[in-house]
Structure formats: structure tokens, C-alpha cells
SERO-4910 file (N, C-alpha, C, O; in steps of 0.05 Angstrom, whole numbers):
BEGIN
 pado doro    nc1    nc2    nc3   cac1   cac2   cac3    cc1    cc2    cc3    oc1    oc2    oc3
  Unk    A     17    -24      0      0      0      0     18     25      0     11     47    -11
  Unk    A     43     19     15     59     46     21     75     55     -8     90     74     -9
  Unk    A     68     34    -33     80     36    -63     67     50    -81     77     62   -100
  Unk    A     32     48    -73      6     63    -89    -10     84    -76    -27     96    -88
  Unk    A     -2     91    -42    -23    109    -41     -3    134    -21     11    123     -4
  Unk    A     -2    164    -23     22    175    -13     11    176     21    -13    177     26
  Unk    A     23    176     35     21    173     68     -1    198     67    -16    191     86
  Unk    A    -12    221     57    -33    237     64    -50    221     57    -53    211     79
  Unk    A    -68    206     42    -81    201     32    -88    169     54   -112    164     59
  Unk    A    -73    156     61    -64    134     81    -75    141    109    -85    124    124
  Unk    A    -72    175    117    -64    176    140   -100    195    139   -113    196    160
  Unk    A   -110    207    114   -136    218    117   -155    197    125   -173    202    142
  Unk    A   -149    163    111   -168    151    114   -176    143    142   -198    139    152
  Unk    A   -148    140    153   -141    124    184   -158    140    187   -180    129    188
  Unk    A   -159    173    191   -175    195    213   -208    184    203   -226    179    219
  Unk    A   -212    181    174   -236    178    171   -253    152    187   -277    150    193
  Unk    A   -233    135    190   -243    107    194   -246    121    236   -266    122    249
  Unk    A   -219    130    243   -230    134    274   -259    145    272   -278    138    286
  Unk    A   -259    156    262   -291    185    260   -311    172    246   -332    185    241
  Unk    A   -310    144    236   -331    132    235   -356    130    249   -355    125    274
  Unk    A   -381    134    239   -404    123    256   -427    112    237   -432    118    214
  Unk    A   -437     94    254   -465     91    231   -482    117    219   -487    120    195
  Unk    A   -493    140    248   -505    160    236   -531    147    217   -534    124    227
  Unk    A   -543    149    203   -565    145    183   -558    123    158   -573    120    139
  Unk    A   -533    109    162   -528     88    139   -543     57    160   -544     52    184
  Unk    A   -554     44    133   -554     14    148   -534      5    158   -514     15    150
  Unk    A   -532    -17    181   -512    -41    189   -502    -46    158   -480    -35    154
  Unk    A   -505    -52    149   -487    -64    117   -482    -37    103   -464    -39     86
  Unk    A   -491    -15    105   -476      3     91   -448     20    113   -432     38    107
  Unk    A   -452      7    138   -433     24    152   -417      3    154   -394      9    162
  Unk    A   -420    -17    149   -396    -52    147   -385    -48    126   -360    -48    124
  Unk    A   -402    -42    105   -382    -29     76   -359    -11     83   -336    -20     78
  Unk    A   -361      7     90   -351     38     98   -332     25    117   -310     24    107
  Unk    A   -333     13    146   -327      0    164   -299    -14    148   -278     -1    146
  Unk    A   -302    -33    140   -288    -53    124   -268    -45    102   -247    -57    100
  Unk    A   -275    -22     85   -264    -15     64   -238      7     86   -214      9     81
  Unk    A   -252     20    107   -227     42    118   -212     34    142   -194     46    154
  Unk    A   -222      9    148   -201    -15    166   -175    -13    161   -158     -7    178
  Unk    A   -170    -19    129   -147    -31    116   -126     -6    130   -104    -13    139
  Unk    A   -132     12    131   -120     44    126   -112     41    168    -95     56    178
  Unk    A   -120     31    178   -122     26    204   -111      5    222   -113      2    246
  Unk    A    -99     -9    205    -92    -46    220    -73    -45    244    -75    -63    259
  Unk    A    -53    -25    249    -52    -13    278    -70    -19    308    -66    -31    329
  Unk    A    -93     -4    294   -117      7    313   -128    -22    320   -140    -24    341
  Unk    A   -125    -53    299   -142    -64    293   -126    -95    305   -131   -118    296
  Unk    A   -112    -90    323    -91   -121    327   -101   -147    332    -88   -168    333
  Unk    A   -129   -143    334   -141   -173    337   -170   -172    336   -178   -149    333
  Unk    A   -190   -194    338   -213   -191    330   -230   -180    342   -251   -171    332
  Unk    A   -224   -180    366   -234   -179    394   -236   -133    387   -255   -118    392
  Unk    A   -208   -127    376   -211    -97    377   -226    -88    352   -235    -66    351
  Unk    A   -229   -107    330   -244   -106    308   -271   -100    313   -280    -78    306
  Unk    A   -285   -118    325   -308   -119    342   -312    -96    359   -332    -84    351
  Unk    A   -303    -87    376   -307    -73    393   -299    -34    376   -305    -13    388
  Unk    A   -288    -35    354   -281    -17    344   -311     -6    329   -321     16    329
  Unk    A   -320    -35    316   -340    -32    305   -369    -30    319   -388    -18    308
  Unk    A   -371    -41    341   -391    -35    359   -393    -15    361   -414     -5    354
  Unk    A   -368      2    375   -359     35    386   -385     51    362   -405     64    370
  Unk    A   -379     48    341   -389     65    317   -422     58    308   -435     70    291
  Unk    A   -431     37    323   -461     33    311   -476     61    314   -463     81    318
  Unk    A   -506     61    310   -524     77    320   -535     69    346   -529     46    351
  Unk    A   -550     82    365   -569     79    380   -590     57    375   -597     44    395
  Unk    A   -600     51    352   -617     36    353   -607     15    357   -625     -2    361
  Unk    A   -587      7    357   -576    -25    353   -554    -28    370   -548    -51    375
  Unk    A   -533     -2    384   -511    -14    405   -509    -25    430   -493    -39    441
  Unk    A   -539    -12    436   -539    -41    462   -537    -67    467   -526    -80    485
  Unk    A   -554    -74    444   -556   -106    434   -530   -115    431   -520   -135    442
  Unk    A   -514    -90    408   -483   -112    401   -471   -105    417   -449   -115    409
  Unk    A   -465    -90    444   -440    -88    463   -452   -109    486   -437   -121    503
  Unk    A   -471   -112    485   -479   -140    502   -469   -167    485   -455   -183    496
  Unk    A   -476   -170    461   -458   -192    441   -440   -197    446   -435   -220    454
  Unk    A   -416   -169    443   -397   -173    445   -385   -177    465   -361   -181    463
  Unk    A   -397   -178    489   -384   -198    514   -379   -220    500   -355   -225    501
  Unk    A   -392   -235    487   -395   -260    479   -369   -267    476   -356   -252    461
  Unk    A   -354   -289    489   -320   -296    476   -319   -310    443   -298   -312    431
  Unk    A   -347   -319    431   -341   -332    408   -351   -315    392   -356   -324    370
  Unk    A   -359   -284    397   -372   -263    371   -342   -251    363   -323   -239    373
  Unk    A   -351   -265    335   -320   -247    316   -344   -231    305   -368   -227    309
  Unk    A   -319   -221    284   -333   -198    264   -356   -202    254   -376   -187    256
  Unk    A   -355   -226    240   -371   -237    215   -393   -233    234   -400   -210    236
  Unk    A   -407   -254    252   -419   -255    264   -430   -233    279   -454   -238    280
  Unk    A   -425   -210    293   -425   -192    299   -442   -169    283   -459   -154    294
  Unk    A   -434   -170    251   -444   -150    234   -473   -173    232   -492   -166    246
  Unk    A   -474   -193    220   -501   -205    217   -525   -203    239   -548   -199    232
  Unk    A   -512   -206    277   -533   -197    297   -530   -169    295   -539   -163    318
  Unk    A   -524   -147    286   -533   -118    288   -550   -125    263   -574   -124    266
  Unk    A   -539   -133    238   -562   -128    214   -592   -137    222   -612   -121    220
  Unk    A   -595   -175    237   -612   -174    243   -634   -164    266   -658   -166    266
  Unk    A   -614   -151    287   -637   -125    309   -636   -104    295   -656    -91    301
  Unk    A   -622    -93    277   -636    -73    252   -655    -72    249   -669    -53    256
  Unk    A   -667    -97    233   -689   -102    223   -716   -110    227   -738   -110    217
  Unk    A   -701   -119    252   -726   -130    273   -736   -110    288   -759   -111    296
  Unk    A   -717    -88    292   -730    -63    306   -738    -38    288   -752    -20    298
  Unk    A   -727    -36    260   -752    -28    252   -774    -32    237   -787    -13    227
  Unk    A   -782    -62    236   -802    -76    231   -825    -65    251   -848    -60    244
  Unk    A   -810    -62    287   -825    -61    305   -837    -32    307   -860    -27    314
  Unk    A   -814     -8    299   -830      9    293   -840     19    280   -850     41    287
  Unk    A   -844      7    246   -870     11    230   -890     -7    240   -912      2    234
  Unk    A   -892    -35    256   -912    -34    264   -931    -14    282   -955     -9    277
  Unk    A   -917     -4    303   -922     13    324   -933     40    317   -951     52    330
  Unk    A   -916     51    285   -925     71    262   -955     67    257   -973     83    264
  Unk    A   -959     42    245   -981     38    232  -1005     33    256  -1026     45    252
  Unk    A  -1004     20    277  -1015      5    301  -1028     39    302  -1050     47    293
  Unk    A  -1006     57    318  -1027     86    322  -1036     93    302  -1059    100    305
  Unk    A  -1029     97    275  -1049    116    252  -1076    100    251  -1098    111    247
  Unk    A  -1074     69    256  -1101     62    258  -1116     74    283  -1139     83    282
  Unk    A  -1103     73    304  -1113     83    334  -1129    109    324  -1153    111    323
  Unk    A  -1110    127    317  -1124    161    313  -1138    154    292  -1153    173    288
  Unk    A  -1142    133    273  -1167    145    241  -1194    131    270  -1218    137    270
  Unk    A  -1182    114    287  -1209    106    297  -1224    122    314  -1249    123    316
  Unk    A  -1202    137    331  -1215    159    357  -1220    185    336  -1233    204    345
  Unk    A  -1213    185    311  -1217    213    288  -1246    209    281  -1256    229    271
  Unk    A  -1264    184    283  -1283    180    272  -1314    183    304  -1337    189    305
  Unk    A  -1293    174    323  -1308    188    355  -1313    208    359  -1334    218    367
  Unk    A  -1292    217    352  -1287    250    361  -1315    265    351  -1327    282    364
  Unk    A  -1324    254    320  -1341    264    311  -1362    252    308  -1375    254    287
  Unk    A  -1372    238    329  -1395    216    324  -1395    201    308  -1417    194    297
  Unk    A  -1373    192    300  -1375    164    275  -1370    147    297  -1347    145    286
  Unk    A  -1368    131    321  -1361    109    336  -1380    107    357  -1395    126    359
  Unk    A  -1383     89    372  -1402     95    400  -1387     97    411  -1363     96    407
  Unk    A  -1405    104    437  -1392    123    463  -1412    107    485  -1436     99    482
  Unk    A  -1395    106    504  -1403     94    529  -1417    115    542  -1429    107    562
  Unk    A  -1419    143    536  -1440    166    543  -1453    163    533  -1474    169    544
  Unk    A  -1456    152    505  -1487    147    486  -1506    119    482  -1520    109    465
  Unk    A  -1496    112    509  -1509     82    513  -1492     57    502  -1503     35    502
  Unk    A  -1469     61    493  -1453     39    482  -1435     25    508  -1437     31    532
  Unk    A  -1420     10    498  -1416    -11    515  -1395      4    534  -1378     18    524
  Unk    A  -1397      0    558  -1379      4    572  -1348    -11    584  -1331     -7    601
  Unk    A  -1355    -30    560  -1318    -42    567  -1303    -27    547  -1313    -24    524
  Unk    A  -1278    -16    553  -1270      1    532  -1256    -11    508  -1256     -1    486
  Unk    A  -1243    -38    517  -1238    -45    488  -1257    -60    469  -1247    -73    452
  Unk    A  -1287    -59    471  -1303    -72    457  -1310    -42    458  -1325    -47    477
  Unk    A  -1312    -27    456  -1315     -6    446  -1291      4    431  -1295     11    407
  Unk    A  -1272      7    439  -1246      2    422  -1250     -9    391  -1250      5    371
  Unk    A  -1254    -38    393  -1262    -59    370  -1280    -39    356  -1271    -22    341
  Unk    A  -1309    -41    363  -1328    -26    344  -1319     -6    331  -1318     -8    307
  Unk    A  -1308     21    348  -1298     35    327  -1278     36    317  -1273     54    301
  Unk    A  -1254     11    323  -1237      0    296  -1248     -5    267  -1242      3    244
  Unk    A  -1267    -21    279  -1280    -36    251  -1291    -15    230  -1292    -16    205
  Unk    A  -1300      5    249  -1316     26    231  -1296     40    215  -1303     43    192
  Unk    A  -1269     51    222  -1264     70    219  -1247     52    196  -1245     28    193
  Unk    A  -1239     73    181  -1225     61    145  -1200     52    155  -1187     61    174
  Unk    A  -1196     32    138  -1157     24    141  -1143     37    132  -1141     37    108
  Unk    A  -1119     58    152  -1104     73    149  -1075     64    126  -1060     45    131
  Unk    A  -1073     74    112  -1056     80     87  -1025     81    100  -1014     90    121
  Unk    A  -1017     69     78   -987     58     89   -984     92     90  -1002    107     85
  Unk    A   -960    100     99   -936    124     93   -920    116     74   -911     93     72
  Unk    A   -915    139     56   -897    137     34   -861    155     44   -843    155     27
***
């Protein structure tokens, strides 16, 4: 490397790779990024164990708790490591477009109360609230993905 690339260029990436973070890239686009500005770093990087933990350091919020608990693990290498962040990635924001979608149905149903489209336990309807809940689920229209 020290034949093709001049020590500025060597020594920008090292800084780039410390100043790494996920920030707004997926788990696989910051393993890309991760991986490609390693090379520039193998110092920083003496064994798998600091590989791991280099790369943990840099996740997002949504996903570093999970992998710095992992990475207690004595048999989590790399490989393994990037695959359980990709999959609590995904699994947590699966959980919150459900949670997305779960309330927009909630409000199109209390949006249709609000205005006398639902019964009301003041208007002689049932007084358990989630069978009243139900009813004016059913009534109210199925809320539209987000684009």
C-alpha cells in the first residue's frame, strides 16, 4: 500500500475510519464503509476482539446495546457480529413501523369518535373500553401505508 497510495491520503483515511459512525447508513452500509477504511487502520485493529469492539464503538443507537452485550460474547467475531446488528436492525424497525401503523389506525379510529362516527359509552354503548375500542376500529377506514 505504502507503493500506491502517498502517506496523506493513508493517513486521511485512518482519521476517517477513527470518525466513523453509523449516523443514518444501514448495518451493511456502515460494514461497507467500516471494512473498506479498516485496511488504512490495521494498527488500531490487532485482533478480532478490537475489530469488534471498534465496530460496535461506531453503531447507532438503535442497535448498540444489543451488540455491546454480544460482544461480551467470547465466540462473537466480526462476521458474526455484523449479521446480529443487521438482524436487530431489522427486527426493530419492523417493530416500529408496526407501532407507526398500530397508532395511525388508533387516531383514524378515535378521528371518527371525536365526531360521532363510533359509539360512546356516554351514548349508551358498551362500557368495556376495548369492545368499544373494536367497534370503532372496525368502523373506521384502514389507514394508508406512509410513503
Amino acid at each position: 500500500m505504502d507503493h500506491f497510495l502517498p502517506v496523506e491520503i493513508r493517513e486521511a483515511r485512518a482519521t476517517e475510519f477513527e470518525n466513523l459512525k453509523q449516523g443514518s447508513k444501514s448495518v451493511w452500509e456502515y460494514y461497507m464503509k467500516f471494512a473498506h477504511l479498516s485496511k488504512y487502520a490495521i494498527l488500531m485493529l490487532p485482533t478480532m476482539e478490537a475489530r469488534v469492539r471498534w465496530f460496535v464503538m461506531g453503531l447507532s443507537p438503535l442497535v448498540i446495546n444489543e451488540a455491546a452485550t454480544a460482544a461480551l460474547n467470547s465466540n462473537m467475531n466480526y462476521g458474526k457480529m455484523v449479521a446480529f446488528d443487521q438482524a436487530t436492525e431489522n427486527r426493530k424497525l419492523k417493530n416500529i413501523m408496526e407501532r407507526e401503523g398500530t397508532s395511525k389506525a388508533r387516531s383514524a379510529g378515535n378521528f371518527g369518535e371525536s365526531f360521532g362516527g363510533g359509539r360512546s359509552a356516554f351514548r349508551g354503548g358498551s362500557s368495556d373500553p376495548s369492545q368499544s375500542f373494536a367497534q370503532s376500529s372496525a368502523s373506521a377506514p384502514p389507514a394508508r401505508p406512509s410513503q
